[in-house]
C-alpha positions as CSV (number, residue, x, y, z in Angstrom):
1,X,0.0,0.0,0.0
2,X,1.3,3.6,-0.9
3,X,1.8,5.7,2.1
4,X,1.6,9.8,2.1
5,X,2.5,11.8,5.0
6,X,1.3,15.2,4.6
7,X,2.5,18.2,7.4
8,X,1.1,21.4,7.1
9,X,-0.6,23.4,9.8
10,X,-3.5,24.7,7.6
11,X,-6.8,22.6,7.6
12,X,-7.4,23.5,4.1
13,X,-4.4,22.3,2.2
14,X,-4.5,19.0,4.1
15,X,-7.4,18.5,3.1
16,X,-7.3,18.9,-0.3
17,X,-3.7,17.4,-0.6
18,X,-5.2,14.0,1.7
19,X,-8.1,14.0,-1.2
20,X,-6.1,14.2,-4.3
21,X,-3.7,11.9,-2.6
22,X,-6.4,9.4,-1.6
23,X,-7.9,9.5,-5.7
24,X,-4.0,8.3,-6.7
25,X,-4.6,5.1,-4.0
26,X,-2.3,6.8,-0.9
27,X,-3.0,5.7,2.4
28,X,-2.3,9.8,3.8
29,X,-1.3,10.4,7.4
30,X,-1.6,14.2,8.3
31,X,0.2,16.1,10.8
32,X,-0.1,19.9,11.9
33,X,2.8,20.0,13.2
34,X,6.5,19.0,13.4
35,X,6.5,16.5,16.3
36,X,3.3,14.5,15.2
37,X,5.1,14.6,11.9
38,X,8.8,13.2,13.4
39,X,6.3,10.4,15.3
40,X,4.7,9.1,12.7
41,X,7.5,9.1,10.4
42,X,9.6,7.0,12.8
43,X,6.8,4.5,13.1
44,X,6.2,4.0,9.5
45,X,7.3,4.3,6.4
46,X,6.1,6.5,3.6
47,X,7.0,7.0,-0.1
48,X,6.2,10.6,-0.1
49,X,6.1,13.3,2.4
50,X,4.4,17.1,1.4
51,X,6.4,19.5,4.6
52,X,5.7,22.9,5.1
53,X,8.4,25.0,5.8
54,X,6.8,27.4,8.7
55,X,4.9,24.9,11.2
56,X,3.6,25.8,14.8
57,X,6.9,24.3,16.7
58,X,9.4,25.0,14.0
59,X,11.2,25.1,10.6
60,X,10.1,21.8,8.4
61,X,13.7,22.9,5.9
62,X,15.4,22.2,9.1
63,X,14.1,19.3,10.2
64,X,14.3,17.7,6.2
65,X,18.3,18.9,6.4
66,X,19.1,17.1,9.4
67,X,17.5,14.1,8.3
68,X,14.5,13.0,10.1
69,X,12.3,11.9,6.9
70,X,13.9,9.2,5.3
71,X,11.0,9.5,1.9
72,X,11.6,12.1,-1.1
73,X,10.2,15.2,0.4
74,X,8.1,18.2,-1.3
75,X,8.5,21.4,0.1
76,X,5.6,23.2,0.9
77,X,5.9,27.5,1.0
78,X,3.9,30.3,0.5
79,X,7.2,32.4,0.6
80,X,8.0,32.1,-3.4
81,X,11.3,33.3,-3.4
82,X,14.3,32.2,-5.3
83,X,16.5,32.2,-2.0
84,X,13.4,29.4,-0.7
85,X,13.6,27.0,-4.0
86,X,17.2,27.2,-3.2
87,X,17.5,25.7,-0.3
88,X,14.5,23.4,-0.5
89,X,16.9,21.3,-3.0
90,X,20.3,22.1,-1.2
91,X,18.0,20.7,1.9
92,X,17.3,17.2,0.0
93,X,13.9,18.3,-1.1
94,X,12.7,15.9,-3.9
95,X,10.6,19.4,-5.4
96,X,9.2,22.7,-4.3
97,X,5.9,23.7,-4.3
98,X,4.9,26.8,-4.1
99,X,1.5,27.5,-2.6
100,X,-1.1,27.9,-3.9
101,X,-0.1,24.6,-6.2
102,X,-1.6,23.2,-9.3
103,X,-3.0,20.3,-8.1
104,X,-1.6,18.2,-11.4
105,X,1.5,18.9,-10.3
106,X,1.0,17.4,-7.3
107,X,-0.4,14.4,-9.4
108,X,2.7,14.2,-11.2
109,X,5.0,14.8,-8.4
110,X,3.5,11.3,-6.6
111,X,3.9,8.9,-10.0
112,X,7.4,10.0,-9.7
113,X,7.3,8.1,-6.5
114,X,6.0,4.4,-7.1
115,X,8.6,3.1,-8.5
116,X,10.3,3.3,-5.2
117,X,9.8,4.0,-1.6
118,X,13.2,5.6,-0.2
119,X,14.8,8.7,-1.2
120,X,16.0,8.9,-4.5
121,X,20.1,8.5,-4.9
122,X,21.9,11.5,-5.8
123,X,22.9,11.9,-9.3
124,X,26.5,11.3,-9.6
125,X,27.2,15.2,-11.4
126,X,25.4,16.4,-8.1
127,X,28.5,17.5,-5.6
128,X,27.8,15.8,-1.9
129,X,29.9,19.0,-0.1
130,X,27.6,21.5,1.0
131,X,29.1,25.6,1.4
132,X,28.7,26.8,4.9
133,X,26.5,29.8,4.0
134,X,22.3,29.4,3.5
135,X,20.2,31.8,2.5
136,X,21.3,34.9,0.0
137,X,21.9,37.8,1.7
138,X,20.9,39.5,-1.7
139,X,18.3,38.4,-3.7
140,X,18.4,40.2,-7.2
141,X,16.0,37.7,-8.8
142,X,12.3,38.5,-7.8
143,X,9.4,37.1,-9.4
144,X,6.2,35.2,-8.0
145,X,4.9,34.4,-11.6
146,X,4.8,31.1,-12.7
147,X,7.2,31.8,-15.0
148,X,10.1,32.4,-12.6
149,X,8.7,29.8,-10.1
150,X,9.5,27.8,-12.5
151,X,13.0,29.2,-13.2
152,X,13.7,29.3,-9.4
153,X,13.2,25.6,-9.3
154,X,15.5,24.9,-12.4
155,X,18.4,27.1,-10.7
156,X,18.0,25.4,-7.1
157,X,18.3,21.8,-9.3
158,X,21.6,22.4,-10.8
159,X,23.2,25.0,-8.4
160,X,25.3,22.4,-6.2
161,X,26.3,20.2,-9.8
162,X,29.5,21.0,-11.6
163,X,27.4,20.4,-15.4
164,X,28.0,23.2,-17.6
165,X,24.4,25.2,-18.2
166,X,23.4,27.1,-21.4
167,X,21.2,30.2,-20.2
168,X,19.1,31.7,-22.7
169,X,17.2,35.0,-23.0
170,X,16.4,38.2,-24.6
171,X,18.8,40.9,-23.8
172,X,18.1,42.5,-20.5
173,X,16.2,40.1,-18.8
174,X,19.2,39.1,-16.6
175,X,21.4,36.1,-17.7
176,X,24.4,37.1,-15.7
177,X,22.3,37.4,-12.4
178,X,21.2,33.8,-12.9
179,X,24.7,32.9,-13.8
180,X,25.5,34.1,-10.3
181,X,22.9,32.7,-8.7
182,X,24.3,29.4,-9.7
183,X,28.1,30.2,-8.6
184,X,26.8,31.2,-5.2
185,X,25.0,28.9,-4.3
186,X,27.1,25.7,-5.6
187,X,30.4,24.3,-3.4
188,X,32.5,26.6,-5.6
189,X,31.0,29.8,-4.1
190,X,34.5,30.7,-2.4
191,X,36.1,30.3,-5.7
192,X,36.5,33.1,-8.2
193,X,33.5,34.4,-10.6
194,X,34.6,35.3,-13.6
195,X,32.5,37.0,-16.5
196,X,33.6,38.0,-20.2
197,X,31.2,39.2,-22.9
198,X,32.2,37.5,-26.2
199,X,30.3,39.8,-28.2
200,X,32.1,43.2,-26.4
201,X,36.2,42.3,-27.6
202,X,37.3,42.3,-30.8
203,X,37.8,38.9,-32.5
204,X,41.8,39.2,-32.7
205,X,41.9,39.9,-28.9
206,X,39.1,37.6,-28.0
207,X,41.7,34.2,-27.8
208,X,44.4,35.8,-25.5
209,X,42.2,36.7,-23.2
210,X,39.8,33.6,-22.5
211,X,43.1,31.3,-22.9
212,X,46.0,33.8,-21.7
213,X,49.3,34.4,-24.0
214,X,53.0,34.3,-23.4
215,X,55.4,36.8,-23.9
216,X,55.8,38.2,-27.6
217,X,53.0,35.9,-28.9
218,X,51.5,39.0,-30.4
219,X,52.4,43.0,-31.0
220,X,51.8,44.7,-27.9
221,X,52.6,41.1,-25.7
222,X,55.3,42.8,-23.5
223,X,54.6,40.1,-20.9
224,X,52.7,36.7,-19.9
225,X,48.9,36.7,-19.1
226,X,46.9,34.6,-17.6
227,X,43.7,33.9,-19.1
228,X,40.2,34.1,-17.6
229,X,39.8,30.0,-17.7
230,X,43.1,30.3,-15.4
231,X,41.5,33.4,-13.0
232,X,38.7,31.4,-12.9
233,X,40.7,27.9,-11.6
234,X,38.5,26.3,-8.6
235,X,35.7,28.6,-9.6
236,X,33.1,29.4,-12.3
237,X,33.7,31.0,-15.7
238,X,30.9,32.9,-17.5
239,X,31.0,33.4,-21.3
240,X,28.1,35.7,-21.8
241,X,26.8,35.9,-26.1
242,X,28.7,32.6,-26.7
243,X,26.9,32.5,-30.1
244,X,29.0,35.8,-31.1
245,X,32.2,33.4,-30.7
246,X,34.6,33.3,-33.8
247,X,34.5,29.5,-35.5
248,X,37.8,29.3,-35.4
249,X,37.7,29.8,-31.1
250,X,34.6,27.5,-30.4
251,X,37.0,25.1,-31.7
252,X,39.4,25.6,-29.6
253,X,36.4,26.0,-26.3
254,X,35.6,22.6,-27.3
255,X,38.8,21.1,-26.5
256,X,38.9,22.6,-23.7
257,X,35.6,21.4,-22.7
258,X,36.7,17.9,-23.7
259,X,40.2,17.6,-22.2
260,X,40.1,20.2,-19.3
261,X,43.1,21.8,-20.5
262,X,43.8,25.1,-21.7
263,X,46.7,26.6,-23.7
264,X,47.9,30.0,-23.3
265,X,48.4,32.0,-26.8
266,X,52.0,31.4,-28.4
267,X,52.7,28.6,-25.8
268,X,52.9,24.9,-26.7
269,X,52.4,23.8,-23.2
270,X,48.8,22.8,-21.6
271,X,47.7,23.7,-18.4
272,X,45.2,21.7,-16.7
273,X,41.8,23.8,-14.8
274,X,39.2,23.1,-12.7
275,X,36.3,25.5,-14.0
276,X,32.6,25.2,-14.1
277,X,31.7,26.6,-17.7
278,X,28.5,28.8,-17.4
279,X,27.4,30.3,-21.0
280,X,24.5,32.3,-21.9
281,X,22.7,34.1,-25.6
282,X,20.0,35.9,-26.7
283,X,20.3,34.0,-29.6
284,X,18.5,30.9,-31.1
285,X,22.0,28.9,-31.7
286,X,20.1,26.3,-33.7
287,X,19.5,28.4,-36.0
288,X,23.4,29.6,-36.2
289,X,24.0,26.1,-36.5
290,X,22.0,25.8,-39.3
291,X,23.9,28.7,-40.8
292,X,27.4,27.3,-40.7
293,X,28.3,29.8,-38.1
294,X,28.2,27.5,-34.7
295,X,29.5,24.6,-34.1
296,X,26.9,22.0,-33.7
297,X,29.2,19.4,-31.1
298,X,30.2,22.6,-29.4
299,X,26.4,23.8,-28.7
300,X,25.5,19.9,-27.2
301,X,28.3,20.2,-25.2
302,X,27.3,23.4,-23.9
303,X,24.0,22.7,-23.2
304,X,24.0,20.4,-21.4
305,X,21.4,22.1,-18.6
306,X,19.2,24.3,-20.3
307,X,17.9,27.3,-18.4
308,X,15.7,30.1,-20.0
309,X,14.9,33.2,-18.3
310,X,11.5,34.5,-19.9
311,X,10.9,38.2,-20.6
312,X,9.5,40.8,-18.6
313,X,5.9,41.2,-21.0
314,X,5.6,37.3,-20.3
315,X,5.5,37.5,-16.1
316,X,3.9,41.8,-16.0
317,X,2.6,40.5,-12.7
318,X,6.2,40.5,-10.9
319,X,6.5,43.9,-12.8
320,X,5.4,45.7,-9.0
321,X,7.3,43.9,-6.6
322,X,10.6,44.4,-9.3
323,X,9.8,48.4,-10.0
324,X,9.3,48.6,-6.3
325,X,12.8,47.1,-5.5
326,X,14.7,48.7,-8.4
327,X,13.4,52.4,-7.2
328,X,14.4,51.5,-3.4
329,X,17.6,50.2,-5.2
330,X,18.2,53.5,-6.7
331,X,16.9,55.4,-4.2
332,X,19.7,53.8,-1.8
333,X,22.5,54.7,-4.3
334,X,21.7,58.4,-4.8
335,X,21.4,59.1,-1.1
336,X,17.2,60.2,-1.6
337,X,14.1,59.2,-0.1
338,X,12.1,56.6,-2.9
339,X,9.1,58.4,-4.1
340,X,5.9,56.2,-3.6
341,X,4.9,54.2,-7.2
342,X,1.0,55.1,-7.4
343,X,-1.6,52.3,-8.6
344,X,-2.1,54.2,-11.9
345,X,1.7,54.5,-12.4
346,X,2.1,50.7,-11.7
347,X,-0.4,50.2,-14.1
348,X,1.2,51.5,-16.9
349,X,4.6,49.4,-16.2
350,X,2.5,46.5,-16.5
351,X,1.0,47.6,-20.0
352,X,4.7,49.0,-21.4
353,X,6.2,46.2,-23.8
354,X,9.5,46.3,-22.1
355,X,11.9,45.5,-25.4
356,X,15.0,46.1,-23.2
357,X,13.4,43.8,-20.5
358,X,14.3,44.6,-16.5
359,X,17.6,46.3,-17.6
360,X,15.2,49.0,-19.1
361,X,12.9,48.9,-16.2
362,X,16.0,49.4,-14.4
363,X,16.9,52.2,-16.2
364,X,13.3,53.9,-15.8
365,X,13.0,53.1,-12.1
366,X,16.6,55.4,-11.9
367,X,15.2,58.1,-13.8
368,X,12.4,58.5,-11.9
369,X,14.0,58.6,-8.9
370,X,15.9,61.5,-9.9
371,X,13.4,63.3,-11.5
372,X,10.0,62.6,-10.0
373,X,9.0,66.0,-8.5
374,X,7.2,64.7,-5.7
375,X,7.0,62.0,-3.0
376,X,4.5,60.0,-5.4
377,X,5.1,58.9,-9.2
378,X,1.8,59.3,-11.1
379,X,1.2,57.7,-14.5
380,X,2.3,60.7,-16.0
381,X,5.5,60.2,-14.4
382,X,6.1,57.4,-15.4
383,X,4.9,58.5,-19.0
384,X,7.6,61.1,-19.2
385,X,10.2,58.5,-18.4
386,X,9.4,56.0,-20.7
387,X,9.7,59.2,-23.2
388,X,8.1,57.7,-26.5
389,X,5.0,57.4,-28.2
390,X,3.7,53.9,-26.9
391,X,3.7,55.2,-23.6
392,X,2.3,57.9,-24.3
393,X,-0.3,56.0,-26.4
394,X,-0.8,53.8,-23.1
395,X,-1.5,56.6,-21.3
396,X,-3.6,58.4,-23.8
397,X,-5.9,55.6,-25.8
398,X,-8.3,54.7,-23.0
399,X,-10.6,53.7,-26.3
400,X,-12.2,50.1,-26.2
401,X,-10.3,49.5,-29.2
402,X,-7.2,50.1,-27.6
403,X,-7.8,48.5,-24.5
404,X,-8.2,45.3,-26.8
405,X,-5.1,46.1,-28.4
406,X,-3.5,45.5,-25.2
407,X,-5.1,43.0,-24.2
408,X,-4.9,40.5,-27.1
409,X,-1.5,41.6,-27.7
410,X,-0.7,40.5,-23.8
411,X,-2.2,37.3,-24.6
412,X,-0.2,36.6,-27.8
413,X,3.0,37.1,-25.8
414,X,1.6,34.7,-23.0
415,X,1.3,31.9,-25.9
416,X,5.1,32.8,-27.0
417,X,6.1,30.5,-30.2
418,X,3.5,27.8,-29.3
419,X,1.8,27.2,-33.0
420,X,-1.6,27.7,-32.3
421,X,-3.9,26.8,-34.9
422,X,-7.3,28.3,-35.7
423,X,-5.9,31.8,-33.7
424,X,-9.3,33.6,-34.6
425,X,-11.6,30.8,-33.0
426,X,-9.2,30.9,-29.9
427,X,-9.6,34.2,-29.3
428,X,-13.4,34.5,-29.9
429,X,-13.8,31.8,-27.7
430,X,-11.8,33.9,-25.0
431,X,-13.8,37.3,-26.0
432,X,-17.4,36.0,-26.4
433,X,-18.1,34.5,-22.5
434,X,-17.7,38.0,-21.0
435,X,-19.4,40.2,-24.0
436,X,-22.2,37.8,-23.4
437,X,-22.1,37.9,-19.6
438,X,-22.1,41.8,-19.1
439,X,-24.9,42.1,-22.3
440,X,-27.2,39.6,-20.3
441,X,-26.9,41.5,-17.4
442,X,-27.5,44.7,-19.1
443,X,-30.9,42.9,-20.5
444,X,-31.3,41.4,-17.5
445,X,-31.5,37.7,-18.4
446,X,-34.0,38.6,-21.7
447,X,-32.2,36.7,-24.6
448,X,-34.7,38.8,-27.1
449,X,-32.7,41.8,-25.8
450,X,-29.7,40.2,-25.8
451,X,-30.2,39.0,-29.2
452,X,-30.9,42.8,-30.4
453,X,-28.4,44.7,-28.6
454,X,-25.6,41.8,-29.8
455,X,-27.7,41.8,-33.5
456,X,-27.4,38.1,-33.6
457,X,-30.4,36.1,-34.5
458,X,-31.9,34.2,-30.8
459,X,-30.7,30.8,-32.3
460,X,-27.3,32.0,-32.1
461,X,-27.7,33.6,-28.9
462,X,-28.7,30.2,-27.6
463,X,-26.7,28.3,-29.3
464,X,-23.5,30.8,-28.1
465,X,-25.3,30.7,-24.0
466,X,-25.5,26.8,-24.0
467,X,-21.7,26.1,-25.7
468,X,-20.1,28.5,-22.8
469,X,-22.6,26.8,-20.5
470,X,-23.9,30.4,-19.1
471,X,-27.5,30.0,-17.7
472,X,-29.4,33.3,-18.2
473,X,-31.7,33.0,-15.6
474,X,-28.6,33.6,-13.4
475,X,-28.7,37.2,-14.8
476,X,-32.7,37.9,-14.1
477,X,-33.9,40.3,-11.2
């Protein structure tokens, strides 16, 4: 018989946890609190364990790190935060789950588990040492979307393995903050961090200074350098816009990454290094690959951990917390008291498209720290710092037309490069439920009305109520 144990002090997630549990053929055990949970766990055995992490009599992290729950674990926290995914994994969490949870997920999460009934062994990439620190003490990712839930997770996976990662992204949206993310919190932490952006040194120069040079390898050469894989010995090495790499370099990456030895410019001598390859792009290198202009065994080598940080337009709902943090940010660097963001103001970051993704924000939560007037940034603010005509056409077209502008245009980045077919259909069948909805309750229930104002014959009108399933004798007073 499968066996859950679930520990959470609220009656309500128990609850539906023990029922969705119970449908997948668990036998669930609930505790409210830690020492009914340590109890029962020493007296039987479970394959899976759901742990909150604040409980009445104390910290359920704690007690997975030292041990106690010998089952995979899922982490239970209503505190979404990067630093929180983190340590759930570095804790031995099987997964993190933030609250509230999709309830699939959960469904998922406990087929992963019948196959066995103790904790799942480590995989062998994974490093056993732990670094002495915890938490963060900064925490430049923020984000409760889904989106970056589900980015937080990926990170707090592969931050304690050595495995080389391949971070992708638009420009802006913060590659290099993930890529130390992952230094800091993986056994190399003490270790040096060291970043170079391919794309920003020439081609001739790029060579000497990822692999070093000797003395008189090149005009100018008036003495040996080390290169950055050598600075970054023990540590991490970043290589931001790998896919602006020269072919004839990659080829030379490559060996590195194959033989973990690097040669200095005009040397004949290898050097052996201990580095933890981090890489990131903006660009699709499948494409370049296609192109002749990457390497296709160097790309599979690099990615071997894939981690994509979305966009700013596809999570606008962590747009607040992160405009609120940049202005305290700036605020804190230029000495001044952070003017307050208004709700309207807010609302027009959310709408803004955001090409130059949190780097822009970042930029725009600066300027108005500077030059907001007051101790409160209106919309109009906010309008002036954005300085160009779609935020001024934000702040201006209040029109129905374009309000569904926006709108649709929000929902077409949500889909991103899913090919959806029948587009039109899709988004009728998004639109027509609430036209319907707010006509009915203008007519109050009358689907003759409704039929006139709409100028649809009744037979559609009923036809449209009974596919949506919208009963419109809920709208009659």
């Amino acid at each position: 018989m499968l066996r859950a144990l679930i520990v959470d002090d609220d009656d309500g997630i128990r609850w539906v946890l023990s029922r969705v549990l119970t449908e997948q053929g668990f036998e669930v055990v609930e505790a409210a609190d830690l020492a009914t949970a340590k109890e029962a766990s020493a007296s039987d055995e479970f394959n899976i364990i759901f742990l909150d992490v604040f409980l009445p009599d104390g910290n359920g992290m704690q007690a997975l790190e030292s041990g106690v729950f010998d089952a995979p674990v899922v982490m239970l926290t209503a505190e979404t935060t990067f630093d929180h995914a983190v340590e759930a994994y570095r804790a031995g969490a099987m997964e993190y789950l933030p609250k509230p949870f999709d309830l699939d997920e959960v469904r998922e999460l406990v087929e992963r588990t019948r196959p066995k009934s103790k904790k799942a062994s480590t995989p062998s990439e994974i490093v056993s040492s732990k670094p002495e620190k915890t938490l963060v003490k900064h925490q430049p990712i923020l984000g409760k979307s889904a989106a970056m839930q589900q980015l937080f997770r990926m990170v707090g996976r592969v931050a304690a393995s050595d495995m080389t990662v391949l971070i992708t992204g638009e420009s802006g949206t913060g590659k290099e903050l993930v890529a130390q993310e992952l230094h800091k919190q993986s056994p190399r932490a003490a270790c040096a961090f060291v970043a170079i952006n391919t794309a920003a040194i020439p081609a001739e120069l790029l060579e000497a200074e990822i692999f070093g040079h000797e003395k008189g390898a090149f005009t100018g050469a008036d003495k040996a350098r080390a290169g950055h894989f050598e600075e970054a010995d023990g540590g991490t090495l970043f290589l931001d816009e790998i896919g602006d790499m020269p072919l004839a370099l990659q080829a030379k990456m490559l060996r590195v990454l194959e033989t973990g030895e690097v040669q200095r410019v005009g040397s004949t001598k290898t050097k052996r290094v201990n580095v933890r390859l981090l890489a990131a792009t903006h660009q699709y290198l499948q494409d370049k690959i296609k192109q002749g202009q990457f390497r296709e065994d160097l790309y599979y080598r690099l990615n071997v951990i894939p981690v994509h940080v979305p966009p700013l337009r596809e999570r606008r709902d962590d747009i607040p917390e992160l405009a609120a943090a940049l202005l305290a940010q700036a605020a804190e660097e230029l000495n001044i008291t952070a003017p307050i963001l208004m709700d309207d103001a807010i609302g027009l970051l959310q709408r803004f498209d955001w090409q130059g993704n949190v780097r822009e924000l970042k930029n725009v939560m600066r300027r108005l720290a500077v030059l907001t007037p007051g101790a409160s940034i209106t919309m109009t603010d906010v309008a002036l710092a954005l300085g160009n005509d779609e935020a001024k056409h934000h702040q201006e077209d209040d029109t129905l037309s374009g309000a569904v502008h926006r709108c649709i245009g929000r929902y077409l980045d949500q889909l991103g490069y899913v090919d959806v077919q029948g587009l039109h259909r899709h988004v009728l069948e998004q639109v027509e439920p609430p036209l319907l909805k707010l006509v009915l309750d203008k007519a109050e229930g009358n689907q003759l009305k409704v039929s006139e104002m709409m100028g649809l014959n009744r037979n559609t009108v009923r036809k449209m109520l009974k596919h949506y399933e919208i009963d419109p004798t809920d709208y009659k007073r």
